[in-house]
N, C-alpha and C positions, 0 to 999 in steps of 0.2 A: 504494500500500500504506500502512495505518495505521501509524503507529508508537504499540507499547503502552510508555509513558513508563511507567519504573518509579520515576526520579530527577527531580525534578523542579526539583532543585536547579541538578545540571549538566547535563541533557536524556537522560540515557542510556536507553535503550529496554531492552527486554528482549533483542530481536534482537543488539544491539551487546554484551550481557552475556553471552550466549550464546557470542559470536562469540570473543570475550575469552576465554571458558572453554577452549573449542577450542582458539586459539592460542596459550595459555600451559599446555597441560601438566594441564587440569583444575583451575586455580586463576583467577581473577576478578580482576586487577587494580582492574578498575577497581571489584569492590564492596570491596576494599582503602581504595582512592582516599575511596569511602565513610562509611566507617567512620572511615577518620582524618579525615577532615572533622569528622563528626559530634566524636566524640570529642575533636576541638580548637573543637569550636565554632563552626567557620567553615561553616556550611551554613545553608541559610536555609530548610529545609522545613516549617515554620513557617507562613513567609508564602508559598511557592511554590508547594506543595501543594493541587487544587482544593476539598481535602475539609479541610485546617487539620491535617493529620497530619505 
């Protein structure tokens, strides 16, 4: 099975995002995880990204 990479930062798929939603109650740790990345700066999707996004 493919994995659709949505992060390309820390690898997370859409599957595992999904899966996340599920077992937290309808909320997304990990697109949490996300955004405080981004927002501190610490993500690299930049350069990780196939498309430069």
């Amino acid at each position: 099975m493919k994995k659709n990479i949505v992060c390309y930062c820390f690898g997370y798929s859409e599957e595992e995002i999904i899966r996340d939603v599920r077992e937290n109650g309808g909320t997304s740790l990990i697109l949490k995880r996300i955004s405080d990345e981004k927002r501190n700066g610490t993500c690299n999707c930049r350069y990780n990204h196939p498309e430069d996004r």
